[in-house]
N, C-alpha and C positions, 0 to 999 in steps of 0.2 A: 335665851339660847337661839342663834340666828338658824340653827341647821338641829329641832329640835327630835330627829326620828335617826340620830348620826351620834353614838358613843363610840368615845375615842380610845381605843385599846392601848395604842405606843406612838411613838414618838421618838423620831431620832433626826440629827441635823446630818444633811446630808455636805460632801465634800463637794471640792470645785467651788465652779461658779465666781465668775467673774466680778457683778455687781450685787452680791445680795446673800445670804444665808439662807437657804430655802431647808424645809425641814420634809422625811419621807412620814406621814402619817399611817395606821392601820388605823380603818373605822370597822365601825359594826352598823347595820341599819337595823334597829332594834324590832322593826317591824316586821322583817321579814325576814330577820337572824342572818341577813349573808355579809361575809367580810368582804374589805376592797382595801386598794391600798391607794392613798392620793398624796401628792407632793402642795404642801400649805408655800406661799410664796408674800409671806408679809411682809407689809409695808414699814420698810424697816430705814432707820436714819442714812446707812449705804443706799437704798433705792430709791429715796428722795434725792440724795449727794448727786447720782447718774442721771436725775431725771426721769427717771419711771413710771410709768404711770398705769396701775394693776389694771383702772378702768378700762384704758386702749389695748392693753394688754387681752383682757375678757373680750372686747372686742374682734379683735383680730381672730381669735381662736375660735370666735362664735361662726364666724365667718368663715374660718378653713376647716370646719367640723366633718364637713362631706370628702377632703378631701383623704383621711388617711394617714394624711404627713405630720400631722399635729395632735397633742393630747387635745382630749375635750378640758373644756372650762365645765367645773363641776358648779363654781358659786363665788360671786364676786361680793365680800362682804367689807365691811366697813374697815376692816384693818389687814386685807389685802385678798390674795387671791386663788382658792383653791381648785387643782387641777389635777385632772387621771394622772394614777402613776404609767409609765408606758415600762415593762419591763425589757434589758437590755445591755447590753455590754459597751464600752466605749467602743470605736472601730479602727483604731490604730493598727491592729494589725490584721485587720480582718479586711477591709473594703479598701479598694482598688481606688486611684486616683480617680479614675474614669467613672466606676459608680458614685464616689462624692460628687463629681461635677456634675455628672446626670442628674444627680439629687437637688445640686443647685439651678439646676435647668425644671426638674418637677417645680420649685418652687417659685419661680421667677415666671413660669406660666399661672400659677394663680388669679385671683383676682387681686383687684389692688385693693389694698386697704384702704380706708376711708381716714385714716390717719396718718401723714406723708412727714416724713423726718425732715425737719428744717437743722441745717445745718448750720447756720450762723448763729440761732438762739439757741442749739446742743454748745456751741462753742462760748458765747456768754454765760448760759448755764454752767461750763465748766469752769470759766475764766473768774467767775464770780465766787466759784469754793476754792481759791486760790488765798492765801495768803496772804496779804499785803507786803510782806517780808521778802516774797520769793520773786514778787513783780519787779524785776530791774527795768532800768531803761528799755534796754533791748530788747527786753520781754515784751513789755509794753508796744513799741512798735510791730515787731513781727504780728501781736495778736491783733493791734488796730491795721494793719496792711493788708492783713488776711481778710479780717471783719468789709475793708471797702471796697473788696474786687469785688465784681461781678460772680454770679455763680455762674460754672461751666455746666452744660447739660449737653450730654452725647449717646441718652438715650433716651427714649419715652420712661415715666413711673413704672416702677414692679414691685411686686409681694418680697419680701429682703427678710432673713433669716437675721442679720446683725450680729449672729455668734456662730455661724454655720464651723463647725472642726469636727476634728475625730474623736475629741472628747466630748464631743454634745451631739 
């Protein structure tokens, strides 16, 4: 048992979520009898598919720990990634364009992660769980014409949310 003082009460799979099936856990810490709730984020065949990677993931969050704006990373184990539940409402109709983008502005002042998203190996990554079937001609070119440009850069690196909405 990797998390041997952590009995698991329930378990339910939570909705959303774009790249992955994450599930809301209740635990018990049998030591000191207090319940919590944490969201398990397993390394699951869609989080491989997307490129995911729970380690970078634990990272990052180890790293925005202080700031507030991020659940803590509770325990990065061998078959993904367990993290605070944060309790909370979507914000569709609750927050203001203006407090979204401020939020995107908290987060863009962070520090940068030491793990910086390559864009042209997310794009072989993806080009690679493709089909062979669906790859026509013109597929093929658009994706190799894109792969040989240059990258544009028209800012310095920042801390980047990657799913920033009002569902998340």
């Amino acid at each position: 048992n990797a998390l041997p003082d952590i009995e698991l009460l329930s378990a339910r799979p939570l909705t959303g979520g774009l790249s992955n099936r994450c599930w809301l856990l209740e635990l018990r810490n049998v030591r000191t009898a207090t319940c919590s709730k944490a969201v398990w984020r397993p390394i699951a065949e869609s989080s491989v598919a997307f490129g995911l990677s729970r380690e970078r993931e634990h990272q990052v969050l180890k790293n925005l720990e202080s700031s507030n704006l991020a659940p803590r990373s509770i325990a990065l184990l061998d078959k993904g990634l367990l993290v605070e539940w944060l309790e909370g409402a979507t914000a569709a109709d609750n927050l203001s364009d203006e407090a979204l983008l401020q939020l995107q502005v908290d987060i863009h002042a962070l520090p940068v992660p030491r793990w910086r998203l390559d864009v042209k190996q997310k794009a072989a990554h993806y080009w690679k769980q493709i089909d062979i079937r669906f790859k026509s001609v013109s597929l093929n070119q658009i994706y190799n014409h894109f792969q040989h440009l240059p990258l544009q850069t028209w800012f310095d690196d920042t801390c980047c949310h990657h799913d920033l909405g009002r569902y998340n």
